[in-house]
C-alpha positions in Angstrom: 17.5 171.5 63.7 16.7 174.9 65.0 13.3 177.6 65.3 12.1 178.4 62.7 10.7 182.1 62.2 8.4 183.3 59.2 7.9 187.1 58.6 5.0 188.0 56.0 6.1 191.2 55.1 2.7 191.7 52.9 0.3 194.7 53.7 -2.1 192.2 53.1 -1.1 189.9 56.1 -3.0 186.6 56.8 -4.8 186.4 53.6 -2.0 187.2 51.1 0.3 185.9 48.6 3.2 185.3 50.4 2.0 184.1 53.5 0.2 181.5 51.4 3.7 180.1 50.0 4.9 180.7 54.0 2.7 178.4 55.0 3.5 175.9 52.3 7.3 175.8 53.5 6.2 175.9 56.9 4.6 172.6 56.5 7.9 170.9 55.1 9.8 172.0 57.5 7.6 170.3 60.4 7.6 167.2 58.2 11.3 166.8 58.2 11.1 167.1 62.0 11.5 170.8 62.9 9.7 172.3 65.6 6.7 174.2 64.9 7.4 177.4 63.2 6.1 181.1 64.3 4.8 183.0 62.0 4.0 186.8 62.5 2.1 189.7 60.2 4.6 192.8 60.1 1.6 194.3 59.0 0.2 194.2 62.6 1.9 196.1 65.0 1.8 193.7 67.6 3.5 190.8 65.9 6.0 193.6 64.1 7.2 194.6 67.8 7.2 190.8 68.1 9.2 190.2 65.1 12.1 192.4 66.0 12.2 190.8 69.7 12.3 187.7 68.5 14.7 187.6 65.8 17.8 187.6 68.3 16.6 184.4 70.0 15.2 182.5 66.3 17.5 179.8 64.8 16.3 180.6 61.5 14.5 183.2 59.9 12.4 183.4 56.9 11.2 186.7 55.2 8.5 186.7 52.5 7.4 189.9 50.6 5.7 190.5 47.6 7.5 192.9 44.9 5.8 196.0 44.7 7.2 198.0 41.2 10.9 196.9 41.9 11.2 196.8 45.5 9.5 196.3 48.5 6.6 197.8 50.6 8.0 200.2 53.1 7.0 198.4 56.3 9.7 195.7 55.4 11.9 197.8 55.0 10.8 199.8 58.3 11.6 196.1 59.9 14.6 195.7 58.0 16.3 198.8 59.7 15.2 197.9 63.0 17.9 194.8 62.5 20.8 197.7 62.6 22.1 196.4 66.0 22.9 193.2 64.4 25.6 194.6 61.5 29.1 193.4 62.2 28.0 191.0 65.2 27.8 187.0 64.8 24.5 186.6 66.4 22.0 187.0 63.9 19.9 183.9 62.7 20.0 182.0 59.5 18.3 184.3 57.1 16.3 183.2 53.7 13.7 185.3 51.9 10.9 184.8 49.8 10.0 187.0 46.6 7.0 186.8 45.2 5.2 188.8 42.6 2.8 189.7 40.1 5.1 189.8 37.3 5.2 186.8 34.9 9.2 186.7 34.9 11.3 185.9 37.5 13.6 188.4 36.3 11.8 191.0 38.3 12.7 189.4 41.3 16.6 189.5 40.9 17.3 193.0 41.4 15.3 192.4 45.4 17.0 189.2 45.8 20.6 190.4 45.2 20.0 193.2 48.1 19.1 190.2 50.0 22.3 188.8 49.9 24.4 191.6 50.2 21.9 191.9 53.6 22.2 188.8 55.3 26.1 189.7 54.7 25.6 192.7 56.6 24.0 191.4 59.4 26.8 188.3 59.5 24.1 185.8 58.8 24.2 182.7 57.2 22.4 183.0 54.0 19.7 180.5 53.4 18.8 181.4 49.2 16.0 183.0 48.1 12.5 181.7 46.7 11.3 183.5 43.7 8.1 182.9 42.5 6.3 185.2 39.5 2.8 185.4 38.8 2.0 185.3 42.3 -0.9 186.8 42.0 -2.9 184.0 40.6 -2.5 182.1 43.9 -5.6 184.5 44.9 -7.9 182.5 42.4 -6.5 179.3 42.4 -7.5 176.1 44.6 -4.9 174.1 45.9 -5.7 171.2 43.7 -4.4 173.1 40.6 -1.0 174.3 42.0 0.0 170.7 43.0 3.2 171.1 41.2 4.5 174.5 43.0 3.4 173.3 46.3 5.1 170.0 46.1 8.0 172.1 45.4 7.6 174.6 48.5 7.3 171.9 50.7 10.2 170.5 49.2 12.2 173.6 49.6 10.7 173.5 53.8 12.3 170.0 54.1 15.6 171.3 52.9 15.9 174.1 55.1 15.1 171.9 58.3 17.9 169.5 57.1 20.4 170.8 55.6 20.1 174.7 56.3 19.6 175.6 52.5 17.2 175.9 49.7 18.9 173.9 47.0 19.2 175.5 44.0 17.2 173.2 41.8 14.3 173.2 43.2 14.3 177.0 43.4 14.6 177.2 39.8 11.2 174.6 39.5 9.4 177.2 41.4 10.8 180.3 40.0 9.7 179.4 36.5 10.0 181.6 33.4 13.3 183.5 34.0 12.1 186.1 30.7 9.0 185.3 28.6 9.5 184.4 25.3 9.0 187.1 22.3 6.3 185.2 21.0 4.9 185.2 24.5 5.9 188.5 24.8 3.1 189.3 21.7 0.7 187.1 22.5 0.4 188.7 26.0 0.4 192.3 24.5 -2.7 191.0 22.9 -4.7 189.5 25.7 -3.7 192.6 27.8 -6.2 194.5 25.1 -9.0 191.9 25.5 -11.8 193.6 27.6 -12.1 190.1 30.1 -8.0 190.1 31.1 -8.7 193.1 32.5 -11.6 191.7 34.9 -10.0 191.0 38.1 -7.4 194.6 37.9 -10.6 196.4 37.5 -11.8 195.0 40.0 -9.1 195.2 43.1 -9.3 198.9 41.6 -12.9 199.1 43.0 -12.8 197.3 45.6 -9.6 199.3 47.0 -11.5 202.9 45.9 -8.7 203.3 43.3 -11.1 203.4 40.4 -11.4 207.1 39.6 -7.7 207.3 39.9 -6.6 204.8 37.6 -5.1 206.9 35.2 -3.4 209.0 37.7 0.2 210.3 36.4 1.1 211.8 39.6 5.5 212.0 38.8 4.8 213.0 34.8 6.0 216.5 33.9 3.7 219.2 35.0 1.5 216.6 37.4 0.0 218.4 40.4 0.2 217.0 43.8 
């Protein structure tokens, strides 16, 4: 049993996604005994200076991030090449990563998990696994009581990492979910996509975020002005 570190790398920090499931995993690993983990927002300066300090002296670390596009958001990768020192040593921690995103298919996720890998070889960690979870953007709406199942699995996947080291493979798969949609769910979400109320909530994190009169914006199409 060893310290356990957890990085949100969201832009949203506290309140998001990822540190949502963090805290899920959190909570297995102290039930199987490990100490209490640390968590830190990257998105504060403070607690990214923190971060980097820290991760020489943490048994085990844990990055979450959500999937922005394909990749993602810069200021995990800003953190990711502060860990330069540690390429070709043997004193990194044990890494494992969390993906989460807003995509329905945890497909999206493989292309940012595979880097991961290759990462925690770099860096001559032991590789813990990756969590992949789509449709992470419903956690926003829904209570607790309706994601019984995926929680139950996070927790599960907390436990395992305290004991053995390792997400086990299984239980990753419960809480990735859909690796590709279906064609027939393929159409039947074309269709809903069109439906004035599916757009509700996109509209209005648009709004809210003073993206609204830009929503249209083809900024990298040929003949776009800066």
């Amino acid at each position: 049993m060893s310290s356990l570190l957890l990085l949100n790398g969201s832009p949203r920090g506290p309140r998001s996604n990822s540190m949502r499931m963090l805290s899920k995993l959190a909570e297995g690993w102290a039930a199987a005994g490990g100490d209490e983990p640390v968590a830190l927002h990257l998105a504060k300066s403070a607690d990214f200076d923190r971060a980097v300090a820290e991760f020489a002296t943490a048994g085990t670390v844990v990055l979450g991030t959500p999937l922005y596009t394909d990749s993602m958001p810069g200021l995990v990768m800003r953190f990711i090449e502060q860990l330069e020192p540690y390429v070709g040593s043997d004193s990194a921690p044990r890494l494992g990563f969390l993906v989460q995103s807003g995509f329905p298919e945890a497909a999206h996720s493989r292309g940012l998990e595979r880097y991961f890998v290759k990462l925690a070889a770099r860096l001559g960690a032991p590789y813990a696994g990756t969590i992949v979870k789509g449709s992470g953007e419903s956690l926003q709406a829904m209570p607790d009581q309706a994601l019984g199942g995926l929680w139950k699995n996070v927790h599960a996947l907390g436990e395992q990492l305290a004991m053995r080291g390792e997400f086990d493979a299984q239980t990753l798969a419960k809480v990735a979910g859909k690796e590709h949609m279906t064609p027939a769910g393929v159409a039947f979400a074309s269709v809903m996509m069109k439906v004035p109320l599916s757009q509700f909530y996109w509209n209005g994190q648009l709004k809210k975020n003073g993206a609204w009169d830009r929503r249209f914006a083809a900024p990298y199409a040929k003949g776009a002005t800066q």
